[in-house]
KOLGUSE-916391 format. One record per residue: residue in one letter; x, y, z of N, C-alpha, C in turn. Coordinates in steps of 0.02 Angstrom, whole numbers, padded with zeros to 5 digits, always signed. Atoms other than C-alpha are relative to their C-alpha. Example, Ala and Ser with C-alpha at 12.3 -4.5 7.8 and 13.67 -1.06 7.14 Angstrom:
BEGIN
A+00045-00059+00000+00615-00225+00390+00045+00060+00000;S-00042-00059-00003+00684-00053+00357-00039+00055+00037;
This chain:
BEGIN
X+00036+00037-00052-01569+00891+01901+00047-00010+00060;X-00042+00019-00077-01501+00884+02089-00023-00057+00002;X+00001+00063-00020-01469+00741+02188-00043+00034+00071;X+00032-00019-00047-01618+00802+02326-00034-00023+00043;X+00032+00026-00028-01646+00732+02471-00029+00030+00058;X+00075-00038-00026-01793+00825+02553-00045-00039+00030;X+00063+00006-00003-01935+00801+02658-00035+00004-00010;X+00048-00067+00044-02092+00850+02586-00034+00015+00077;X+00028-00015-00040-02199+00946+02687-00026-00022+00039;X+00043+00025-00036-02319+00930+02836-00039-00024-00055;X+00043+00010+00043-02458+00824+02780-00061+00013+00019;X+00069+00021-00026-02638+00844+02795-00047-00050-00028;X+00029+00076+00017-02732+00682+02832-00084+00015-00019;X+00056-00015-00007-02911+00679+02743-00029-00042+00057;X+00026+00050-00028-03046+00612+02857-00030-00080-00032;X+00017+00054+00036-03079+00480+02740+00036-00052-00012;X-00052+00015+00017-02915+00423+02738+00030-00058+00053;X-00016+00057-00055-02835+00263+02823+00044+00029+00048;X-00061-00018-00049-02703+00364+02879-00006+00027+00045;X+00015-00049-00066-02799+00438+03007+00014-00035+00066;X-00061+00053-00055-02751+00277+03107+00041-00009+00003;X-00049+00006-00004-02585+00294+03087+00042+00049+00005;X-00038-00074+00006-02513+00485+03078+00014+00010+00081;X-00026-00015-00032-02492+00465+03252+00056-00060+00058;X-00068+00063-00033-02377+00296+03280+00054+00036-00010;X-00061-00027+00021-02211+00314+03267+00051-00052-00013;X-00058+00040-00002-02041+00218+03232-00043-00049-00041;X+00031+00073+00033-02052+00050+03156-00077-00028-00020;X+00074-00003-00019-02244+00034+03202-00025+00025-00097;X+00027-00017+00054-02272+00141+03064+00005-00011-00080;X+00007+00050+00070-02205+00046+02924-00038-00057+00002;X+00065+00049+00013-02301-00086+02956-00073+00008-00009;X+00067-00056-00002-02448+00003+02976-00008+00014-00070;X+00004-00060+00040-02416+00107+02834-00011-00070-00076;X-00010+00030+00060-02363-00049+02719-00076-00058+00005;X+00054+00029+00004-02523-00159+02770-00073+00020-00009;X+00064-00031-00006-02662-00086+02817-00016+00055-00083;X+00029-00009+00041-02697+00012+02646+00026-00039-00054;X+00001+00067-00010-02635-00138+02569-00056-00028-00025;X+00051+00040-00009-02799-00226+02628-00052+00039-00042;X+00053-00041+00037-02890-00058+02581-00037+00015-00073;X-00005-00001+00069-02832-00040+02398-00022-00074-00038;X+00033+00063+00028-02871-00241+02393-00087-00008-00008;X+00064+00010-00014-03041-00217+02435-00043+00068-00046;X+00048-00054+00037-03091-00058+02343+00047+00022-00076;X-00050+00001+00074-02956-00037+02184-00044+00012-00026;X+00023-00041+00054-02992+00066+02035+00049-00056-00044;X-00012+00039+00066-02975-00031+01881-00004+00066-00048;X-00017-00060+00064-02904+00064+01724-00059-00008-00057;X+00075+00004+00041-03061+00100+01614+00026-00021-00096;X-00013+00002+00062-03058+00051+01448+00067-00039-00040;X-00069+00034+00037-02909-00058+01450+00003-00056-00032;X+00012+00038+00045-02873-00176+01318+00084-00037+00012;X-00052+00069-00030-02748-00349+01327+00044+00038-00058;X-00072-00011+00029-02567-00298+01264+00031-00070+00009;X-00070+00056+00027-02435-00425+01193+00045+00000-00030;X-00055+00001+00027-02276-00437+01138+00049-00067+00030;X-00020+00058+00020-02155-00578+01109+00071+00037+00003;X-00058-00028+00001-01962-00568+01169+00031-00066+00018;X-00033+00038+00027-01841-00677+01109+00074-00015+00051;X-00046+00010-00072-01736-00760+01264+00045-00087-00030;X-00046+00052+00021-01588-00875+01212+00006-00068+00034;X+00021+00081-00020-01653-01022+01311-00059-00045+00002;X+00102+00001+00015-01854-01015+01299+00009+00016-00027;X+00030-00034+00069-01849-00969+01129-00056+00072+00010;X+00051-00059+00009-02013-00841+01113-00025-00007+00068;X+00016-00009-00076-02079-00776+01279-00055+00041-00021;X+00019-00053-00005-02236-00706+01276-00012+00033+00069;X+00046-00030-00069-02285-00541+01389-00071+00011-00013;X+00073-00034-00019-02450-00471+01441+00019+00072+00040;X+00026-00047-00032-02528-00332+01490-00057+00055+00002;X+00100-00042+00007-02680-00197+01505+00029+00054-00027;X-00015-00070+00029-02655-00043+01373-00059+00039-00008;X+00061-00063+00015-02758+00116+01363+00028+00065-00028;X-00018-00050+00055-02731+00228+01227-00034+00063+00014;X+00051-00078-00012-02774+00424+01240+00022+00031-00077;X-00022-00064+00066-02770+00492+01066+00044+00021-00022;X-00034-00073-00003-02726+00640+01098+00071-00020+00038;X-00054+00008-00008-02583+00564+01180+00055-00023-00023;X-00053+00046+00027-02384+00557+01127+00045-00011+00036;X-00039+00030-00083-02329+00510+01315-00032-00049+00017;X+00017+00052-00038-02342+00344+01360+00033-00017+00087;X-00043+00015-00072-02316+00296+01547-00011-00085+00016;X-00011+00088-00027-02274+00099+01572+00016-00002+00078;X-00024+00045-00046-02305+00044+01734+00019-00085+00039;X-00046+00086-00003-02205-00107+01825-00016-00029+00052;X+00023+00033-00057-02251-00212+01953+00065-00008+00024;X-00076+00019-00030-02154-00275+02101+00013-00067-00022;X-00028+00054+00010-02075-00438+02144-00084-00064-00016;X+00042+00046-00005-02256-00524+02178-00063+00012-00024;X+00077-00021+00034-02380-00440+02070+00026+00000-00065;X+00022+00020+00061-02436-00414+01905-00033+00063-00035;X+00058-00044-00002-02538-00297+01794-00048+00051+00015;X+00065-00003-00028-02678-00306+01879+00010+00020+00071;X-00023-00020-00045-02603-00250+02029-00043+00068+00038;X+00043-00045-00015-02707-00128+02139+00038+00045+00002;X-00039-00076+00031-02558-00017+02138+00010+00016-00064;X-00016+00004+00071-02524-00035+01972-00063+00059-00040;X+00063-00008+00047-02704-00006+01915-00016+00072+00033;X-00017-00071-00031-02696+00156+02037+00052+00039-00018;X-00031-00051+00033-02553+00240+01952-00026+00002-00071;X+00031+00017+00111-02629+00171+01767-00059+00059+00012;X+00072-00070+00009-02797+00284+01813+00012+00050+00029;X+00009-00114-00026-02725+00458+01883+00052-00015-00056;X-00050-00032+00054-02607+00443+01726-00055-00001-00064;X+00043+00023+00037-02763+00398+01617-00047+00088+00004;X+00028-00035-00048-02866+00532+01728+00054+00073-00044;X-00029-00073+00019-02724+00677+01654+00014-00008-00057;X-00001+00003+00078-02737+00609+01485+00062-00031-00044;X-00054+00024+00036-02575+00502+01449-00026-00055-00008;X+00016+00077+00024-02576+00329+01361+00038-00045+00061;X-00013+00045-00057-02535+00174+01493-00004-00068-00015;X-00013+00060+00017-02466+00028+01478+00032-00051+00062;X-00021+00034-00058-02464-00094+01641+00033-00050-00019;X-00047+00055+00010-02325-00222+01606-00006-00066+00036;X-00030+00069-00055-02323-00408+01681+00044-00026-00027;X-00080+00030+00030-02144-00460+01675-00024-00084-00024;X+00006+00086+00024-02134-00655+01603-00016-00021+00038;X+00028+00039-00036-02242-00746+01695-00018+00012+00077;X+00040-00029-00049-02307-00632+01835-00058-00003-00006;X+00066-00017+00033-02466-00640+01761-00029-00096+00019;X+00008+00071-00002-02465-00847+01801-00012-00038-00062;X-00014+00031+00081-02450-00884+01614+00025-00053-00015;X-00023+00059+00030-02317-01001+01632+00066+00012-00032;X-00059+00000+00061-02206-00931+01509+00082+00004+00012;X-00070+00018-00037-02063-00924+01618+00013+00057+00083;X-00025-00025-00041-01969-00829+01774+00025+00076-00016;X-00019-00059+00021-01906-00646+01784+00058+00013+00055;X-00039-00011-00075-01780-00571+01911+00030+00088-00006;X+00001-00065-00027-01743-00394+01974+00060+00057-00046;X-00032-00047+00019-01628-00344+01851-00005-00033-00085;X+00015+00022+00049-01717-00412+01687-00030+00050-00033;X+00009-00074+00052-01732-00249+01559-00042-00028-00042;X+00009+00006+00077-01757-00359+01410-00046-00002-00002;X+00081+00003+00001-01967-00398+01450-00003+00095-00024;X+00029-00069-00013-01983-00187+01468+00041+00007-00083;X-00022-00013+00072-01857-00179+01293-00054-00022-00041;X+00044+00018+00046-01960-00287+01202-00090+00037-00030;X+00048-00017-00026-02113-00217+01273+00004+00070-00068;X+00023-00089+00031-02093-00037+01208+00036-00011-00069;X-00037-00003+00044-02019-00104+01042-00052-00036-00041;X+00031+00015+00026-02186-00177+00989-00045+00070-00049;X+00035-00073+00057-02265-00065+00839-00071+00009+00026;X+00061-00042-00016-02425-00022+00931+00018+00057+00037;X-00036-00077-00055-02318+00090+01042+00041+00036-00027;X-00064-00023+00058-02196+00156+00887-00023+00057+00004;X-00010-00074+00004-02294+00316+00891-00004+00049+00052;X+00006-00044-00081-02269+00387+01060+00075+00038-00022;X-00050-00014+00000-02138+00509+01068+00040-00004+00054;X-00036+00012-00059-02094+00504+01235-00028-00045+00045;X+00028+00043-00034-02107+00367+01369+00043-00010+00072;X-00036-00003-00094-02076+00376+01581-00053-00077+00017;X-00006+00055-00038-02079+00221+01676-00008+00008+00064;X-00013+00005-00075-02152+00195+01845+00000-00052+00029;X-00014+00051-00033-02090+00070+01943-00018-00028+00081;X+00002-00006-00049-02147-00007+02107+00051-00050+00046;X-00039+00048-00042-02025-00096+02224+00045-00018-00058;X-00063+00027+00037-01925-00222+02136-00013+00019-00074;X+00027-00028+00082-02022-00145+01969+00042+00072+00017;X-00040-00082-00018-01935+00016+02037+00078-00003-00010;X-00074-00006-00002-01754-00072+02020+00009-00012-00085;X-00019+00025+00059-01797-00128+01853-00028+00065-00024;X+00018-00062+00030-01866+00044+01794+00078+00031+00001;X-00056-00019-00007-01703+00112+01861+00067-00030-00048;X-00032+00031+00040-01608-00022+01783-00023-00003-00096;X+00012-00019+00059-01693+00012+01615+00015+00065-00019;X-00030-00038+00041-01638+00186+01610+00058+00003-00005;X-00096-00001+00021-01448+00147+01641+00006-00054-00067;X-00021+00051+00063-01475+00006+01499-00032+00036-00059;X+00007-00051+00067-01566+00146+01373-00025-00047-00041;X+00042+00049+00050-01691+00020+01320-00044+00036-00039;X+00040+00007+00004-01789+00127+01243+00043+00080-00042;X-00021-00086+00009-01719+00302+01144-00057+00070+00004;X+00068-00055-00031-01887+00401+01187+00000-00012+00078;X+00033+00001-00086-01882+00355+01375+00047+00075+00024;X-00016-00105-00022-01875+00554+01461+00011-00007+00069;X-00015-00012-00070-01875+00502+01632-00042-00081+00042;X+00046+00059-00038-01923+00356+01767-00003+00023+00077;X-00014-00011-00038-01984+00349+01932+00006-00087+00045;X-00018+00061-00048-01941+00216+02079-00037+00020+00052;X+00029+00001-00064-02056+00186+02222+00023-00042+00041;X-00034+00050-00050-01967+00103+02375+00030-00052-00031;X-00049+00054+00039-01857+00013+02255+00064-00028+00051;X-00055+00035-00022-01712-00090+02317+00054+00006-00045;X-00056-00036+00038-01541-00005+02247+00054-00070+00000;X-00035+00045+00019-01408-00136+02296-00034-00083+00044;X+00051+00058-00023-01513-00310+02297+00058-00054+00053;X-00007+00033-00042-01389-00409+02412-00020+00022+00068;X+00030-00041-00075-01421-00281+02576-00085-00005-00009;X+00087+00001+00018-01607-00299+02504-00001-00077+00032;X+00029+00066+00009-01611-00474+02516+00031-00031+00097;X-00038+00006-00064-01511-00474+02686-00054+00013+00047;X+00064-00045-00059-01649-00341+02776-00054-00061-00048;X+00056+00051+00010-01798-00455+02671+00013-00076+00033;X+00006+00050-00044-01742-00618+02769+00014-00002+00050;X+00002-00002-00068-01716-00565+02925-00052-00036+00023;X+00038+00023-00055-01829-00636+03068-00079+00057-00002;X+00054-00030-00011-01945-00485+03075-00033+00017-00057;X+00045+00009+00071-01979-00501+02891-00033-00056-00021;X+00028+00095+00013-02051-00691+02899-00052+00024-00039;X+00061-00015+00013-02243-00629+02871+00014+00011-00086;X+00013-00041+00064-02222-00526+02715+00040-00049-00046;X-00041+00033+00055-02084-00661+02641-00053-00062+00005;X+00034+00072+00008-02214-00812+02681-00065+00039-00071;X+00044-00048+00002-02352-00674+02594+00022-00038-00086;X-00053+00028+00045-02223-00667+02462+00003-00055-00031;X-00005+00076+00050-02176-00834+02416-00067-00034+00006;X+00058+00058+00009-02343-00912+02425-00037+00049-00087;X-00023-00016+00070-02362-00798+02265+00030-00023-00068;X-00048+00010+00033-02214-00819+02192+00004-00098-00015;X+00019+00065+00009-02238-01018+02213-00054-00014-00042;X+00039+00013+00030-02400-01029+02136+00017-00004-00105;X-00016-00012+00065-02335-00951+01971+00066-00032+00001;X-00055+00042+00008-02161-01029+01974-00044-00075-00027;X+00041+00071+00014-02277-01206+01982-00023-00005-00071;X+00020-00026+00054-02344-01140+01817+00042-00008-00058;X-00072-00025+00041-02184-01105+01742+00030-00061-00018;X-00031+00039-00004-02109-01249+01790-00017-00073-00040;X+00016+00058+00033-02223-01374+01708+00009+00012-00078;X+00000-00025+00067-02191-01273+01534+00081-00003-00016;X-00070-00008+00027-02005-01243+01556+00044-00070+00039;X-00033+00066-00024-01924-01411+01588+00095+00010+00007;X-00087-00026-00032-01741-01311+01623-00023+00006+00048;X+00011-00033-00075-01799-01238+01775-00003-00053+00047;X-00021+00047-00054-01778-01319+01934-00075-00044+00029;X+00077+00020-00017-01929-01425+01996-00020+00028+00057;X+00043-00059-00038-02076-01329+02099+00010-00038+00067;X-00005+00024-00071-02062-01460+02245+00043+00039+00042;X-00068-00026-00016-01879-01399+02259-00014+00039+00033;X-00026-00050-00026-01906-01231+02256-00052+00030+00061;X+00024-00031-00071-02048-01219+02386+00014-00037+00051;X-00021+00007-00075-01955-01274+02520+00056+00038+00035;X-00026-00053-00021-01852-01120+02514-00047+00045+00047;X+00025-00050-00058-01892-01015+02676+00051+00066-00021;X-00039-00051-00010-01774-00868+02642+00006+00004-00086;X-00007-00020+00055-01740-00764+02487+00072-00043-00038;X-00068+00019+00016-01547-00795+02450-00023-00083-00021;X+00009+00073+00025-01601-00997+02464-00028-00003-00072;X+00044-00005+00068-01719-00956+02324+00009+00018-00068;X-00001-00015+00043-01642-00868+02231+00051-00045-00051;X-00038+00069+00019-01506-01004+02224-00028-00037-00039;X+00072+00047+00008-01656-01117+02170+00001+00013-00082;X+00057-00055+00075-01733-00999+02013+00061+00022-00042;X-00051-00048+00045-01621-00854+01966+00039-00024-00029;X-00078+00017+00015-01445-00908+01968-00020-00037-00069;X+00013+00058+00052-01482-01099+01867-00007+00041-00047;X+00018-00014+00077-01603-01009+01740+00027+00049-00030;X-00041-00040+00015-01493-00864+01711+00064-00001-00002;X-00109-00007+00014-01307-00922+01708+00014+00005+00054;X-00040-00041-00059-01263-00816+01878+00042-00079+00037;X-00056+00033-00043-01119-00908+01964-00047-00025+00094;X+00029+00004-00077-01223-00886+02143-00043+00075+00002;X+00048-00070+00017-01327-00772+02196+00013+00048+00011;X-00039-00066-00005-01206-00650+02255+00034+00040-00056;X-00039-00007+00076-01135-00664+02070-00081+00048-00031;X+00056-00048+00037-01323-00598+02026-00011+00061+00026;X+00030-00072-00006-01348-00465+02139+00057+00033+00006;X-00051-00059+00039-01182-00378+02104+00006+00009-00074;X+00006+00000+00061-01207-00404+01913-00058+00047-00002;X+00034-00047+00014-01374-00328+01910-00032+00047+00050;X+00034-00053-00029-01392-00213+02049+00005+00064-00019;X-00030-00060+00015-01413-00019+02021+00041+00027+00044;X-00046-00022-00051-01328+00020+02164+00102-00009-00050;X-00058-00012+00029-01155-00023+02066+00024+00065-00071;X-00026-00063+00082-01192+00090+01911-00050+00060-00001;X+00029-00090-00008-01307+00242+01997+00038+00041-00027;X-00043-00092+00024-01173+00363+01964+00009-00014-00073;X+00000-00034+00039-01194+00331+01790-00057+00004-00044;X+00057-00029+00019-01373+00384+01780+00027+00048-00022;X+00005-00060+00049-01408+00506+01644-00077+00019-00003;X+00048+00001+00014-01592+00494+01611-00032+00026+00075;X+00026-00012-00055-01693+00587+01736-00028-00027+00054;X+00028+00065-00010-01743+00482+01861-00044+00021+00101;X+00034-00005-00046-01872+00481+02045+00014-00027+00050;X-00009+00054-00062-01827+00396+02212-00054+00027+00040;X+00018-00009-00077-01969+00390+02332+00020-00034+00052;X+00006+00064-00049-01939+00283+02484-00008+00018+00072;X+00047-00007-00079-02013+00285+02653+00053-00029+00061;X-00043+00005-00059-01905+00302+02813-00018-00038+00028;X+00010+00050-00043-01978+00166+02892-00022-00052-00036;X+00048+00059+00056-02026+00035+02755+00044-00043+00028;X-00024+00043-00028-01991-00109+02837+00020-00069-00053;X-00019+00036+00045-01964-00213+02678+00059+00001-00033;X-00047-00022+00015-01844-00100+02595+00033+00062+00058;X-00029-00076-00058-01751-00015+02741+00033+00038+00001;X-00024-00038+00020-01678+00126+02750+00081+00009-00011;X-00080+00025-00002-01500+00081+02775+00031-00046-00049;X-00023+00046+00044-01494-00041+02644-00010+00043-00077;X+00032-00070+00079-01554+00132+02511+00052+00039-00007;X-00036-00074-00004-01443+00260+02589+00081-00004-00042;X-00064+00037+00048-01257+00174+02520+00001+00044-00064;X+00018-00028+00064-01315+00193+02350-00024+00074-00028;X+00019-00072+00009-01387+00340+02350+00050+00075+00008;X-00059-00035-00004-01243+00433+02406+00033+00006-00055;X-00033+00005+00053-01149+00385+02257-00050-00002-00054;X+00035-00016+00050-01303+00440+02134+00051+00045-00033;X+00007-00056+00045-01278+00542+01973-00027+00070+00029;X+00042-00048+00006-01357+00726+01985-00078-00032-00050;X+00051+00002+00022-01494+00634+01871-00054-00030+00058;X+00059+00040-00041-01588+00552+02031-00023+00065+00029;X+00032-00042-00058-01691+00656+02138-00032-00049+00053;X+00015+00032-00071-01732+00609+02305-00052+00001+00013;X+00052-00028-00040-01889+00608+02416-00006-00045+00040;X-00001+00065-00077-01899+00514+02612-00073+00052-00006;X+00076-00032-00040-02065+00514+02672+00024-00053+00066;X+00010+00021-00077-02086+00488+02868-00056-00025-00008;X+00087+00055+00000-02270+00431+02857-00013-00033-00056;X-00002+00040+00060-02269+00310+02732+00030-00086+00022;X-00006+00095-00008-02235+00099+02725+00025-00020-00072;X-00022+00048+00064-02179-00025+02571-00046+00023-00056;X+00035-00008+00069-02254+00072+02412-00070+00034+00037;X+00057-00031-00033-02395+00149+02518+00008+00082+00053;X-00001-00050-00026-02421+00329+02570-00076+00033+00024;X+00048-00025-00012-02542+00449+02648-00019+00036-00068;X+00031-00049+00036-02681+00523+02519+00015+00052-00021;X-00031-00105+00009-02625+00716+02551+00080-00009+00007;X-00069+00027-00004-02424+00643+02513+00003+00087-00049;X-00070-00042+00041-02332+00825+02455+00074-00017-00002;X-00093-00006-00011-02169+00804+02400+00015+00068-00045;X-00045-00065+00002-02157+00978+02349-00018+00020-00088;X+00005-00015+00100-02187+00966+02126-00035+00045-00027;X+00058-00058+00021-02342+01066+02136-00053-00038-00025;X+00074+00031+00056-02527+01018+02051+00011-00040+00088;X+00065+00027-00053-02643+00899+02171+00040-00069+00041;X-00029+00053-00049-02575+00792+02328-00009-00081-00015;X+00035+00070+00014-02562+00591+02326+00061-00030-00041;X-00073+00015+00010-02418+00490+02281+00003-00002-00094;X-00011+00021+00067-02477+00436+02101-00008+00083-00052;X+00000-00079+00016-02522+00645+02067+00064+00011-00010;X-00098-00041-00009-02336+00703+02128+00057-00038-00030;X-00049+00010+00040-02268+00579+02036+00004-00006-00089;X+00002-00012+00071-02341+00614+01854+00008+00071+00003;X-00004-00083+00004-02345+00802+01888+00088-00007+00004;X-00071+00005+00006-02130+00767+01924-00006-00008-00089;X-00021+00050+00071-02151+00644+01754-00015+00069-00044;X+00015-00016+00074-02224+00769+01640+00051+00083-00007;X-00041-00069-00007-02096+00926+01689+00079-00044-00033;X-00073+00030+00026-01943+00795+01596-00028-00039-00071;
């Protein structure tokens, strides 16, 4: 596997397609664009995974005792490839991206298993943070999933650092390959470009999320810091001060995001692994990707898209793999060649 960082081709926009308002912005413009506007689209028209049935498993955390997860499973038979996908920082499940890679992997006949980390789901059961493996260990270590032989991980955003971070931790001795969508490699430059000034919107977006379920959490887990507290964090770093650090040990929060970023232990990917990320995603920018990436393994492969936003691409997206255009296509047609 090269370390390949490629354009994919011209694209062609269907007429049906949002991106027909946007293929001709440019610069900055077009991450926003790119990361909202279908966004609103996928909120309003989302494909739900057919036939999916409530998953659970129970993982054993040395301060909450038993934790349960959730999530939506759909079994194919005939299938002995499971593909677990991960949400980001402020979703779940049920996620309209989520539930859009769960049905074109459903759609080519693999089993699917949408993950909600601990208490994304507003359960309660506790907090998670960007470099927490052990929910996705536990996860694929429950005996309804014992007879898969092989299992790829797609990750979106901060589900994209923990996909990543699950194959350098080898949670799993069947996992063949993962991919990362606009993941965040080393989370302090992440968290630097996410509180800037011209990221307010998407972090108020954000934490009014992330607050609701914390509130949840907080009345169950009487360690954690109280919910008043932590919504009066305006900025990430404050927050994470707040949450992470406390309920996890970390010294500060600089102590967390050099402990679990991938950006420190890319180069010693082994497990095949996907980077998409979008030259203008104004969430995860591109300068805060490129660092890391430099110092990959040969197991990453690359792919920049120019027309593209935060986890959102055009319809007719080639990056080159072959079989049928579209981000969640090009990236199981990659998955099932590892």
């Amino acid at each position: 596997m090269t370390n390949a960082h490629l354009q994919p081709n011209p694209i062609a926009y269907p007429a049906a397609d949002a991106g027909r308002y946007l293929h001709r912005s440019g610069g900055a413009l077009v991450g926003h664009l790119w990361t909202i506007l279908p966004a609103v689209q996928r909120g309003l028209l989302s494909s739900r995974l057919p036939d999916a049935q409530p998953f659970s498993a129970v993982v054993e955390d040395p301060v909450a005792g038993p934790v349960q997860l959730n999530g939506l499973y759909a079994e194919q038979p005939e299938s002995d490839t499971l593909i677990v996908v991960i949400h980001g920082l402020a979703g779940d499940a049920s996620s309209p991206y989520v539930q859009a890679a769960a049905c074109a992997a459903v759609q080519q006949g693999f089993s699917v298993l949408c993950l909600s980390m601990r208490g994304a789901d507003g359960s309660g059961e506790d907090i998670f943070h960007g470099g927490l493996t052990d929910d996705i260990r536990a996860a694929l270590a429950s005996p309804q999933l014992a007879g898969y032989k092989r299992i790829h991980l797609i990750g979106f955003s901060v589900g994209g650092h923990l996909a990543l971070s699950a194959a350098l931790d080898r949670v799993d001795d069947r996992l063949a390959a993962v991919a990362a969508i606009c993941p965040p490699l080393d989370l302090d430059l992440a968290t630097i470009a996410f509180d800037d000034p011209s990221c307010s919107l998407y972090r108020r977006h954000v934490f009014a999320h992330l607050n609701r379920r914390y509130e949840r959490a907080a009345e169950r887990r009487r360690f954690l810091t109280p919910a008043n507290v932590v919504r009066k964090a305006h900025f990430c770093r404050e927050r994470d001060a707040l949450t992470v650090v406390p309920r996890f040990g970390f010294r500060s929060p600089e102590d967390y995001y050099e402990k679990e970023s991938v950006a420190g232990r890319i180069h010693e990917l082994e497990i095949p692994s996907l980077l998409i990320a979008a030259t203008h995603d104004p969430i995860i920018p591109a300068h805060s990707v490129r660092p890391a990436i430099a110092n990959a393994s040969g197991a990453l492969t690359v792919r920049w898209v120019d027309r593209g936003g935060h986890i959102f691409f055009p319809s007719g997206l080639n990056l080159g793999f072959g079989g049928p255009c579209g981000l969640e296509h090009q990236i199981l047609r990659w998955l099932s060649q590892h």
